[in-house]
C-alpha distance (Angstrom), angle and dihedral (degrees) to the residues before:
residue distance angle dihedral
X1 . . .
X2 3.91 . .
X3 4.39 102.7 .
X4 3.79 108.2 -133.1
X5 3.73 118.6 -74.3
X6 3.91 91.9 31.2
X7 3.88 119.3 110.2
X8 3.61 110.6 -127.9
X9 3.94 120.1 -142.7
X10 3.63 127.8 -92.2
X11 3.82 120.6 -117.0
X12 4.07 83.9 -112.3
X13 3.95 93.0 55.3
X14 3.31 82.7 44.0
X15 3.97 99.7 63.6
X16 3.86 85.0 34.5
X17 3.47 92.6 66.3
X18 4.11 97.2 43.1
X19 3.46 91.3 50.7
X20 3.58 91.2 54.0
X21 3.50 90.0 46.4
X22 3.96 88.1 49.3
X23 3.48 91.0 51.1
X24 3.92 87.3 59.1
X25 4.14 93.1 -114.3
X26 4.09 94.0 127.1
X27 3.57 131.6 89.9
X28 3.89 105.1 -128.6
X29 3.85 88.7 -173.3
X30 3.90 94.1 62.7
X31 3.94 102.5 89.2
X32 4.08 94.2 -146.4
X33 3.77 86.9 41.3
X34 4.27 81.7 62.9
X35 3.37 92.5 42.0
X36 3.94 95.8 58.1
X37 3.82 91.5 43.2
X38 4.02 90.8 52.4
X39 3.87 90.4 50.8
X40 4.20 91.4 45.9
X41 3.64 84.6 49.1
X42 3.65 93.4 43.7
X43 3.95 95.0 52.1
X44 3.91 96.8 32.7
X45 4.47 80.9 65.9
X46 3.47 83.1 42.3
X47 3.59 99.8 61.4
X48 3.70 91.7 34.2
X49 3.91 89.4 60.1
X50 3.52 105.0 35.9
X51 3.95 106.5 22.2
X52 3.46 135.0 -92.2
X53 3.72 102.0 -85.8
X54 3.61 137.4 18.2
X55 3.43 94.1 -87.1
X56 3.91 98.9 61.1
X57 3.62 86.0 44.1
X58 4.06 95.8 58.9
X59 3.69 83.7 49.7
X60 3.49 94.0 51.1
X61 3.47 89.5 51.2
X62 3.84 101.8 42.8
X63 4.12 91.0 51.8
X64 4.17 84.9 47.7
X65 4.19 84.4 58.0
X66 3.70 94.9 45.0
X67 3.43 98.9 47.3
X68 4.03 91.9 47.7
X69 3.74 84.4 44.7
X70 4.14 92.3 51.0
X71 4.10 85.0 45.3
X72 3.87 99.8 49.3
X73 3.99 89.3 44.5
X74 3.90 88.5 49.6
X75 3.91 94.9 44.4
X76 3.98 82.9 45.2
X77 3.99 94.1 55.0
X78 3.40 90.1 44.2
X79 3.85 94.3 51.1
X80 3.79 88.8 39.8
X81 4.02 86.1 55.1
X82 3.20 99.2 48.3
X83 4.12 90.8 45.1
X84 3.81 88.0 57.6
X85 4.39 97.3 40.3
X86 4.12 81.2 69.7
X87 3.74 98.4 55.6
């Protein structure tokens, strides 16, 4: 995680630097060479996940809430339905 007051990289530096790293350019020895190529890795997942900006991400998250809102009402009709068959 970036500590305040440091710039975190884009998605596009991101695939930059693993496809430098893929191409075998990178020293895997250097410790802060690691380092970078963890966090490019680490957002590059990121932004495949979520989305590439903030945008995509609150959608992302708003359709995850309504479909675990339309699943708990469903299992709760269905419980509610079954509740009421016994009496």
């Amino acid at each position: 995680m970036a500590a305040r007051g440091q710039v975190r990289m884009t998605p596009d530096e991101a695939q930059r630097i693993r496809a430098q790293d893929a191409a075998g350019r990178l020293d895997h020895d250097d410790p802060e060479v690691r380092r970078v190529l963890e966090e490019a890795n680490r957002i590059s997942v990121r932004a495949h996940v979520y989305g590439r900006d903030a945008a995509a991400r609150r959608t992302t998250r708003a359709s995850l809430l309504v479909v675990a809102g339309g699943a708990a009402l469903y299992a709760g009709g269905l419980a509610l339905h079954f509740l009421l068959l016994r009496h």
